[in-house]
Biopython code that builds the backbone (N, CA, C, O; Angstrom):
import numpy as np
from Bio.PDB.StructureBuilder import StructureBuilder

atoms = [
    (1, "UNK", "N", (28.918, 28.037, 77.100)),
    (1, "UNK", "CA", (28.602, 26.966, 76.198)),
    (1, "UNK", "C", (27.735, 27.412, 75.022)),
    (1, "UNK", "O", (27.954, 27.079, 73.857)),
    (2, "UNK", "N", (26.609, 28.291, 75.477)),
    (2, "UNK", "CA", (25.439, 28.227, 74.275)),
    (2, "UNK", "C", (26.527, 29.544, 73.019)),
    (2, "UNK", "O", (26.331, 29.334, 71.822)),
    (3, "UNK", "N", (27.445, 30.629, 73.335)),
    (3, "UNK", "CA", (28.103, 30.936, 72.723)),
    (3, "UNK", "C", (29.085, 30.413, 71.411)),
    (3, "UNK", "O", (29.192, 30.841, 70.261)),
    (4, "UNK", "N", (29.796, 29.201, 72.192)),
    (4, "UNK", "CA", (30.413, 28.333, 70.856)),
    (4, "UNK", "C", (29.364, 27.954, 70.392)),
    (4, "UNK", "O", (29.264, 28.002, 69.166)),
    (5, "UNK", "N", (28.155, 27.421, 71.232)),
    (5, "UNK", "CA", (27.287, 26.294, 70.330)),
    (5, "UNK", "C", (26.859, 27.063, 69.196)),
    (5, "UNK", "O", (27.069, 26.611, 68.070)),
    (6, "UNK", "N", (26.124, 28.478, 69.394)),
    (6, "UNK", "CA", (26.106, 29.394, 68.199)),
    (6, "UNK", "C", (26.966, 29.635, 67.160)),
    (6, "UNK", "O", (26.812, 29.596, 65.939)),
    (7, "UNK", "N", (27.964, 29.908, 67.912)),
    (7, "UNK", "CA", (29.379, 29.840, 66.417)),
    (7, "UNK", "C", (29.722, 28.657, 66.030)),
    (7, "UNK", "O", (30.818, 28.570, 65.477)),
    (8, "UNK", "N", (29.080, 27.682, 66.165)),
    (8, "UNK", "CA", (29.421, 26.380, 65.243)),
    (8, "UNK", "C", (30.186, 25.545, 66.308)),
    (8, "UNK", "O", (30.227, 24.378, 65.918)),
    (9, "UNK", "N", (30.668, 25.666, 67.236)),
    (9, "UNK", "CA", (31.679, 25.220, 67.747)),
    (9, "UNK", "C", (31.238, 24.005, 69.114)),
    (9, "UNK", "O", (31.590, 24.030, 70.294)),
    (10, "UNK", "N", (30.186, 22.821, 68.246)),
    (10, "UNK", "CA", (29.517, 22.178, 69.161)),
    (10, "UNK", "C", (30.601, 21.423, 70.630)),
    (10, "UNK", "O", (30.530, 21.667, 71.835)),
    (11, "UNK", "N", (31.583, 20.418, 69.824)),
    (11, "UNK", "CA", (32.598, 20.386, 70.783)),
    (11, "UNK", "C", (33.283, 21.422, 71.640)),
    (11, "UNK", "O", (33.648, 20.937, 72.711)),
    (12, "UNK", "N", (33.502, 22.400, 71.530)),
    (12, "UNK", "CA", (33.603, 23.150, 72.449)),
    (12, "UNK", "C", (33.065, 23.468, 73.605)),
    (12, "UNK", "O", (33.455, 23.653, 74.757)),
    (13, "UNK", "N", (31.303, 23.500, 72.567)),
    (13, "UNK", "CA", (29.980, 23.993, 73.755)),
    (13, "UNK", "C", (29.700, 22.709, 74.835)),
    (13, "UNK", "O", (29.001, 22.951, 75.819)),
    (14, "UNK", "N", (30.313, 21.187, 74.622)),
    (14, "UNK", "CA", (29.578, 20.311, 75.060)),
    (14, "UNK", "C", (30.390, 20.380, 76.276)),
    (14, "UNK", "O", (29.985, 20.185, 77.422)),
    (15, "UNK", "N", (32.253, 20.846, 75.699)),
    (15, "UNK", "CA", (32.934, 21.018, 77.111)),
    (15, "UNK", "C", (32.493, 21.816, 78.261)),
    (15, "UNK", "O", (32.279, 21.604, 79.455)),
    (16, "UNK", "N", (32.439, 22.807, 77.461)),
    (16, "UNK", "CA", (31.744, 24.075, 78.910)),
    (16, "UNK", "C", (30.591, 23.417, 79.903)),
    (16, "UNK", "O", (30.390, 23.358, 81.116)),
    (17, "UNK", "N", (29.886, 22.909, 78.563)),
    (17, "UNK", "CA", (28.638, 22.266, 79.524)),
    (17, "UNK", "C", (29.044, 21.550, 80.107)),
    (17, "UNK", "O", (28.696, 21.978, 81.208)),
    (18, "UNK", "N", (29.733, 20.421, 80.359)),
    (18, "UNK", "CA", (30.279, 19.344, 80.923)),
    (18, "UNK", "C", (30.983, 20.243, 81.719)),
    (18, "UNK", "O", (30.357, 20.097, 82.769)),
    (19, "UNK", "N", (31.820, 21.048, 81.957)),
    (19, "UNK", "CA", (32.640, 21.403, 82.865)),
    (19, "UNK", "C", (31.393, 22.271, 84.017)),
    (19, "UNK", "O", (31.612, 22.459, 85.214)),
    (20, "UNK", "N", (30.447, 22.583, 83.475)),
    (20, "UNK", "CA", (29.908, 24.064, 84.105)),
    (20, "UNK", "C", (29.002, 22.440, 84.980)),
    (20, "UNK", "O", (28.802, 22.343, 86.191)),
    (21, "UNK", "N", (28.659, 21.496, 84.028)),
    (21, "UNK", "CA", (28.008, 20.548, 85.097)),
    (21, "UNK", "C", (28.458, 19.749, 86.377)),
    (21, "UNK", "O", (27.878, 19.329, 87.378)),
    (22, "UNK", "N", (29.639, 19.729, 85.940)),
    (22, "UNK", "CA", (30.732, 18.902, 87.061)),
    (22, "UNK", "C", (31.060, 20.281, 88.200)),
    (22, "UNK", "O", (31.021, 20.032, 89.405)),
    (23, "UNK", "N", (31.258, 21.181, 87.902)),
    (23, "UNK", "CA", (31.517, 22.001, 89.034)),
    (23, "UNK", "C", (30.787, 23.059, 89.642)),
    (23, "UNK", "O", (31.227, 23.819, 90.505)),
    (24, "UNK", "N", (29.471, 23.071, 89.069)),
    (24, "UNK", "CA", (28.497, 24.269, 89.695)),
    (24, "UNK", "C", (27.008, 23.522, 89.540)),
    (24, "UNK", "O", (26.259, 23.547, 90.517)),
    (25, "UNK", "N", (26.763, 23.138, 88.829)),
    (25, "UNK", "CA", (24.909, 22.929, 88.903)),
    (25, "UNK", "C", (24.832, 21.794, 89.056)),
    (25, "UNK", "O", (24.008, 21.469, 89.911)),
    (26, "UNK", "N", (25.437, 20.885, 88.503)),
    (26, "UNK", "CA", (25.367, 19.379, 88.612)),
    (26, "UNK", "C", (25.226, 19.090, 90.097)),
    (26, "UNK", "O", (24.262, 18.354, 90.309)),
    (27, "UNK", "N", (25.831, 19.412, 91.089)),
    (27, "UNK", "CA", (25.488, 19.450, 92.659)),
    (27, "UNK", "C", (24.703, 19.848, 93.433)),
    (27, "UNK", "O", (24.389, 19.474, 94.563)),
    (28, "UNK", "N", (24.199, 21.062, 92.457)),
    (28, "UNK", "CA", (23.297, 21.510, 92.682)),
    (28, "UNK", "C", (22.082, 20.643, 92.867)),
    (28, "UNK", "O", (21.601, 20.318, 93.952)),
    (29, "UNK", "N", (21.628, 20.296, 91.623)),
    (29, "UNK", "CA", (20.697, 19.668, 90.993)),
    (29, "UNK", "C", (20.518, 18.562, 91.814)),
    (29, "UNK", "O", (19.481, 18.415, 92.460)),
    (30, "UNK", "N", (21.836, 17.432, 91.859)),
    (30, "UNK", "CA", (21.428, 16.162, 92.319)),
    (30, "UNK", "C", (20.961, 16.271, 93.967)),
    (30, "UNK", "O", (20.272, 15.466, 94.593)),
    (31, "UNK", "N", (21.490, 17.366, 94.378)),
    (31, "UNK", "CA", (21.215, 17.871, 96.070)),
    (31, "UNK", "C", (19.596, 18.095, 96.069)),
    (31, "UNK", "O", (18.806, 17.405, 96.713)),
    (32, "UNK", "N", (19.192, 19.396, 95.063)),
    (32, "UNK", "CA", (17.998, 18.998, 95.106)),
    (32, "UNK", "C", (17.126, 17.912, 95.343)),
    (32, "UNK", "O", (16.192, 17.782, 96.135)),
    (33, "UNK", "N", (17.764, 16.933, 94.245)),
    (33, "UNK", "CA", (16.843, 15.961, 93.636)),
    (33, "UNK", "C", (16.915, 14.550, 95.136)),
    (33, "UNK", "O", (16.017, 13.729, 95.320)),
    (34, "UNK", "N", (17.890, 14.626, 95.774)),
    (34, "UNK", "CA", (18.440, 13.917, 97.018)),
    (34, "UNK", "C", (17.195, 14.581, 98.162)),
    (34, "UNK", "O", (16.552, 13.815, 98.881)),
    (35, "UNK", "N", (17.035, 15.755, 98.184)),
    (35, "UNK", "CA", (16.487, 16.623, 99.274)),
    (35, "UNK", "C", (14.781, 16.429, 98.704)),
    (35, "UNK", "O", (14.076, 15.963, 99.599)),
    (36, "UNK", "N", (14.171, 16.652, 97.641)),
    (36, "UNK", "CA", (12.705, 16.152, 97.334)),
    (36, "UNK", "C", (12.548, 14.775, 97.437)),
    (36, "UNK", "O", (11.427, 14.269, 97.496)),
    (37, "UNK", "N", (13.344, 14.269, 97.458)),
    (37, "UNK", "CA", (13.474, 12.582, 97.955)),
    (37, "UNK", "C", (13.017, 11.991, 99.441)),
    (37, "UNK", "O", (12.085, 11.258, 99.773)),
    (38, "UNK", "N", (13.815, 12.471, 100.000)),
    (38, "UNK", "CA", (14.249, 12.188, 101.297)),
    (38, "UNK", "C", (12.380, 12.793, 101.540)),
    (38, "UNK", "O", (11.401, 12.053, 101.640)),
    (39, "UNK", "N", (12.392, 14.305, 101.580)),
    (39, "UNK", "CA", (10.680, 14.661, 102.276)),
    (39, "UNK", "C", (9.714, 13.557, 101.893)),
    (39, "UNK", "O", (9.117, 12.797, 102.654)),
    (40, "UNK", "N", (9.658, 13.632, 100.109)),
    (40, "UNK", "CA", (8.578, 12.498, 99.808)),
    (40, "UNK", "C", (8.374, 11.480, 100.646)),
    (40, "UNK", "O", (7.305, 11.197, 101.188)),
    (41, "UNK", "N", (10.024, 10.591, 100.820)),
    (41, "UNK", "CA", (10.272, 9.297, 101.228)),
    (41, "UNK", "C", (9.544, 9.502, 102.862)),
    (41, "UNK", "O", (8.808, 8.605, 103.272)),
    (42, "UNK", "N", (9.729, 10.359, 103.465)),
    (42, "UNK", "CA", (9.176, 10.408, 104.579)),
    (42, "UNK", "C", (7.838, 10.582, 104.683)),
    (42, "UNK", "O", (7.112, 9.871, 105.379)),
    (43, "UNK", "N", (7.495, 11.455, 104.051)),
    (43, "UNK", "CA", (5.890, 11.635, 104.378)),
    (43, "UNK", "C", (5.029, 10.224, 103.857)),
    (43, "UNK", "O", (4.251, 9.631, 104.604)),
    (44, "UNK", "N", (5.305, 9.824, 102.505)),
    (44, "UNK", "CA", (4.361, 8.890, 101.913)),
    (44, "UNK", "C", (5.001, 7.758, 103.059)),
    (44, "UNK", "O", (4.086, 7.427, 103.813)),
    (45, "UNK", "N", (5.909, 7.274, 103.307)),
    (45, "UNK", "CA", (6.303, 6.504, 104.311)),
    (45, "UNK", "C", (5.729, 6.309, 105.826)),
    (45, "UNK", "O", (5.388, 5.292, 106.429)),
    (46, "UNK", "N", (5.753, 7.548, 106.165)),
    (46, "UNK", "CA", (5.575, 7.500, 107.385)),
    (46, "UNK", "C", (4.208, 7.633, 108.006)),
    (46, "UNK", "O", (3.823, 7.247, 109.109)),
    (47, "UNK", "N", (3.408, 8.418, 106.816)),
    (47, "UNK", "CA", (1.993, 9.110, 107.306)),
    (47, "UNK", "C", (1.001, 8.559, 105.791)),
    (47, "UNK", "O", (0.491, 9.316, 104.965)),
    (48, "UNK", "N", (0.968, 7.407, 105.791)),
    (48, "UNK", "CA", (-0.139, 6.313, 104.570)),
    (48, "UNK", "C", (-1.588, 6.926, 105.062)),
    (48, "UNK", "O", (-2.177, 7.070, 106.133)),
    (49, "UNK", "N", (-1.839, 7.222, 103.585)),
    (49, "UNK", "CA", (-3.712, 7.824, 104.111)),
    (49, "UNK", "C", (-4.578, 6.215, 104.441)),
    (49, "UNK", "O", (-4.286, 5.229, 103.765)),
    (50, "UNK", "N", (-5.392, 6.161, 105.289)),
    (50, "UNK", "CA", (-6.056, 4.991, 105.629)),
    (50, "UNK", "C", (-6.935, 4.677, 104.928)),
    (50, "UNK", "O", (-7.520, 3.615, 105.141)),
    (51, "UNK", "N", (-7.333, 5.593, 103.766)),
    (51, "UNK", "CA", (-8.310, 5.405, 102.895)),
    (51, "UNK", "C", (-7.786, 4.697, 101.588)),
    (51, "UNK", "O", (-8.562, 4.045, 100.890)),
    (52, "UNK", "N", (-6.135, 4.872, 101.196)),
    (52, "UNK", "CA", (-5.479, 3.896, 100.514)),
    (52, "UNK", "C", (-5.400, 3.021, 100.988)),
    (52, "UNK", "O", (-5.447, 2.298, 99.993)),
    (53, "UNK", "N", (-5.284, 2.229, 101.952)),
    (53, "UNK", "CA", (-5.105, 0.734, 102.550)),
    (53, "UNK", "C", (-6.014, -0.146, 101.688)),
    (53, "UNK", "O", (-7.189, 0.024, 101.364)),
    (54, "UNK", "N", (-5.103, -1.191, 101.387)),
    (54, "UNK", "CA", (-5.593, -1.941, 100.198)),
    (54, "UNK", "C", (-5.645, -1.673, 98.761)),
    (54, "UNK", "O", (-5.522, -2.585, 97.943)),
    (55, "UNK", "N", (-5.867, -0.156, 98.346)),
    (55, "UNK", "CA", (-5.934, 0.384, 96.961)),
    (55, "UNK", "C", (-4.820, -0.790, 95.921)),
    (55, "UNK", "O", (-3.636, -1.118, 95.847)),
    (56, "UNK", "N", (-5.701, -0.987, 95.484)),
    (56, "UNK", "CA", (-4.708, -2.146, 94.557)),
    (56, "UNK", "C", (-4.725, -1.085, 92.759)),
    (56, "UNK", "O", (-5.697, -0.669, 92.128)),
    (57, "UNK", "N", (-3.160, -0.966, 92.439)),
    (57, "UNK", "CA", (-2.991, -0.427, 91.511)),
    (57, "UNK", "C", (-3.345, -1.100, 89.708)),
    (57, "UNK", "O", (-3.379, -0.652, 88.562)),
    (58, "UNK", "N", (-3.573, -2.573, 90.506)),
    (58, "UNK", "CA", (-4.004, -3.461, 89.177)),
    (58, "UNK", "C", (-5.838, -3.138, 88.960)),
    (58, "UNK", "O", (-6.451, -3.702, 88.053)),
    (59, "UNK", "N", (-6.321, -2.460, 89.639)),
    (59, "UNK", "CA", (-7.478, -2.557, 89.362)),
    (59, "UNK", "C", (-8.146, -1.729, 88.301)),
    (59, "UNK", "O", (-7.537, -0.668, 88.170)),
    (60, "UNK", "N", (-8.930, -1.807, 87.691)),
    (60, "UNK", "CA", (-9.226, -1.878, 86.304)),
    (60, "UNK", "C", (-10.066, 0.180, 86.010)),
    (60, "UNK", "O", (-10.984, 0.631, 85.325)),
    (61, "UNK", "N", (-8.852, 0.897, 87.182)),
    (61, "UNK", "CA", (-9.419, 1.995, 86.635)),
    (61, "UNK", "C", (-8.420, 2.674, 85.340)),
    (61, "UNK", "O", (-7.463, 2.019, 84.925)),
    (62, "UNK", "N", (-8.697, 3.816, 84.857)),
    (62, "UNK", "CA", (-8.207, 4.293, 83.756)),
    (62, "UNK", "C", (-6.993, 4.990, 83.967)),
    (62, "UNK", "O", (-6.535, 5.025, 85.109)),
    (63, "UNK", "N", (-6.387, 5.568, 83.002)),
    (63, "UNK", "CA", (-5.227, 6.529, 83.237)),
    (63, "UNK", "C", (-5.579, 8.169, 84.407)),
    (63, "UNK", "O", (-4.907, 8.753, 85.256)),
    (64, "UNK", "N", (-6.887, 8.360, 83.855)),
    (64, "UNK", "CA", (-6.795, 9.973, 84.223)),
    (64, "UNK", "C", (-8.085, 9.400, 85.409)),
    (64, "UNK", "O", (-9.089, 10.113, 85.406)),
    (65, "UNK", "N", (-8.099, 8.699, 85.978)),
    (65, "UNK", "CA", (-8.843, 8.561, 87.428)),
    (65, "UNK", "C", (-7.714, 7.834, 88.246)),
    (65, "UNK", "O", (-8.153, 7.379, 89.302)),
    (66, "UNK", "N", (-6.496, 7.625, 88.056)),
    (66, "UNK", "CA", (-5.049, 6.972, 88.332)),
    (66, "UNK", "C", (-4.361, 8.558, 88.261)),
    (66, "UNK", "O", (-3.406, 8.558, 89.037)),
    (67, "UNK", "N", (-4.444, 9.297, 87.900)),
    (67, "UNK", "CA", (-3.574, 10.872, 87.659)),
    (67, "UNK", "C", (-4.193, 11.353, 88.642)),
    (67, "UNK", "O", (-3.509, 11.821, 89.552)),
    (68, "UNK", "N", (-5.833, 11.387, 88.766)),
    (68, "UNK", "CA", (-6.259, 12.290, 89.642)),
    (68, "UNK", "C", (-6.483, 11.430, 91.065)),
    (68, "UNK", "O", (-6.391, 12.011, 92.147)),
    (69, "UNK", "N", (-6.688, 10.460, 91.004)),
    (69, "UNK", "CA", (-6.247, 10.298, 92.493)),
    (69, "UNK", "C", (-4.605, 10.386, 92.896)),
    (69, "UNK", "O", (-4.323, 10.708, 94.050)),
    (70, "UNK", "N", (-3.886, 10.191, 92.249)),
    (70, "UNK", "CA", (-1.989, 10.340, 92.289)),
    (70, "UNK", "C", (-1.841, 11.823, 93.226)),
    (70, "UNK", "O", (-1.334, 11.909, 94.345)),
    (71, "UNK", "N", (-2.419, 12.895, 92.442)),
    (71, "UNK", "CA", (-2.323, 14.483, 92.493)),
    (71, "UNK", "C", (-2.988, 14.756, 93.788)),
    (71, "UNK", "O", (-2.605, 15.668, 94.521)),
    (72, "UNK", "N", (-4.497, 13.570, 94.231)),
    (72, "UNK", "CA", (-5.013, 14.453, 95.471)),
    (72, "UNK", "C", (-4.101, 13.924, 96.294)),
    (72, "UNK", "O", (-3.651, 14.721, 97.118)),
    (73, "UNK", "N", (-3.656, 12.752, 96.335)),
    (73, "UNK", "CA", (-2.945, 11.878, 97.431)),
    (73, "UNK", "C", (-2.072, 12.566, 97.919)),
    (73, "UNK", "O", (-1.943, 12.675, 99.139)),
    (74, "UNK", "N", (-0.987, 13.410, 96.694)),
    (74, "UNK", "CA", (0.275, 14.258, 96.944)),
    (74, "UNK", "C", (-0.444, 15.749, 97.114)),
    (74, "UNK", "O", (0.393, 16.639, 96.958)),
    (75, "UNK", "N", (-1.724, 16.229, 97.382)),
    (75, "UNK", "CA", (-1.782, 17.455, 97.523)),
    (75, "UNK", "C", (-2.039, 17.092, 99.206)),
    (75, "UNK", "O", (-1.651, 17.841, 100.102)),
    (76, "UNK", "N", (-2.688, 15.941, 99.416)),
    (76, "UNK", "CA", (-3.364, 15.627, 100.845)),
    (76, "UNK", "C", (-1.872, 15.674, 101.994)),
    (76, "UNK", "O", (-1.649, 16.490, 102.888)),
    (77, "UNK", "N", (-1.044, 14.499, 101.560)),
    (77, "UNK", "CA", (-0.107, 14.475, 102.317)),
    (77, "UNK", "C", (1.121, 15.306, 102.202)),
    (77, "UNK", "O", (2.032, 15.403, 103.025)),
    (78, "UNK", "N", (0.994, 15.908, 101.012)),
    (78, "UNK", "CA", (2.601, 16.653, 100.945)),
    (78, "UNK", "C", (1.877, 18.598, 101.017)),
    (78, "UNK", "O", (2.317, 19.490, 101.743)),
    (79, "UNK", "N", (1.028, 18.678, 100.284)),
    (79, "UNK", "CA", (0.518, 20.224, 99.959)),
    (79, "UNK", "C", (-0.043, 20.546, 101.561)),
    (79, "UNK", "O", (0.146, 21.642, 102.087)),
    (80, "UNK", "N", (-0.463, 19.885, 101.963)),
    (80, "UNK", "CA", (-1.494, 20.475, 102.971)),
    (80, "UNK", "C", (-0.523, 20.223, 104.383)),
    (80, "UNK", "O", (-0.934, 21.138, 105.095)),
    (81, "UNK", "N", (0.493, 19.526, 105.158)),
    (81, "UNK", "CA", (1.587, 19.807, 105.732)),
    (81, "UNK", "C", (2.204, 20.629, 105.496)),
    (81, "UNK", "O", (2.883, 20.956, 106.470)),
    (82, "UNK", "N", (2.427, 21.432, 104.332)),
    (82, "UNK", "CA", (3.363, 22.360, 103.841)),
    (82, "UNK", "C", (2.765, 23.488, 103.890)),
    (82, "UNK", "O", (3.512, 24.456, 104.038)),
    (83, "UNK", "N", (1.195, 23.777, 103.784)),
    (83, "UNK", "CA", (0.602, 24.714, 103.688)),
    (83, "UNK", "C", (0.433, 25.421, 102.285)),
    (83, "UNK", "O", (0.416, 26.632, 102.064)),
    (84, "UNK", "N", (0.289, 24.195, 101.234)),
    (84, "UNK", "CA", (0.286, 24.546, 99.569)),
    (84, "UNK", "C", (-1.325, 24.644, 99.733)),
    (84, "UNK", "O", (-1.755, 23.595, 100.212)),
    (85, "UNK", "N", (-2.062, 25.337, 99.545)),
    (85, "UNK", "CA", (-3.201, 25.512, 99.082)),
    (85, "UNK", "C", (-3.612, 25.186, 97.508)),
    (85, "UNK", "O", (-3.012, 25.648, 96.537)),
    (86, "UNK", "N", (-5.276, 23.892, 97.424)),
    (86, "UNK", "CA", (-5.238, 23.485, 96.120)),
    (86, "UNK", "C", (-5.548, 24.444, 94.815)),
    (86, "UNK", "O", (-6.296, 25.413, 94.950)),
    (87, "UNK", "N", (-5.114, 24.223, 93.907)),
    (87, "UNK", "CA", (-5.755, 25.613, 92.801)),
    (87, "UNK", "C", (-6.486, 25.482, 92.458)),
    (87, "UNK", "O", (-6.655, 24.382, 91.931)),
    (88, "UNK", "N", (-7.499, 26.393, 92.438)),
    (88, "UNK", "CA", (-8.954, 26.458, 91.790)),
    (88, "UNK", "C", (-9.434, 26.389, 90.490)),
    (88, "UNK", "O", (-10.644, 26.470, 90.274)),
]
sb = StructureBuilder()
sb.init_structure("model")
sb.init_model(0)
sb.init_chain("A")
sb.init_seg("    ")
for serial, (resi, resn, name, xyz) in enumerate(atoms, 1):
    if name == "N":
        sb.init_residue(resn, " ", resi, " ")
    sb.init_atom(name, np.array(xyz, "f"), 0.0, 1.0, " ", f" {name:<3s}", serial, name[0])
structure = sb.get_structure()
């Protein structure tokens, strides 16, 4: 694809891409995206930190104290089952 797209030849390049998506990565991808699903869906599902109980998302904190609790929540329940160590 990125070959025609260089020689001018955008319709061409959009086919390849379209073809190279329908029969090799595109399955790829959505398998991925099916498979980080499914873990998330389980862990935040199944194993709720008790210290969120109740956390109400309307409450009047900011964006980046809403980011950083988001990040520990997913380092607590997803990093630390997995054995992701946090970065320093």
């Amino acid at each position: 694809g990125m070959a025609h797209y260089r020689a001018g030849r955008t319709s061409e390049a959009l086919w390849w891409w379209q073809f190279s998506y329908f029969s090799n990565w595109g399955t790829t991808a959505s398998a991925t995206l099916r498979a980080l699903h499914s873990v998330l869906a389980h862990v935040r599902l199944n194993q709720p930190l008790e210290e969120l109980d109740g956390l109400d998302t309307d409450q009047s904190m900011g964006d980046e104290t809403l980011e950083f609790e988001a990040g520990r929540v997913m380092a607590e329940e997803i990093g630390e089952p997995l054995g992701v160590r946090p970065a320093k």
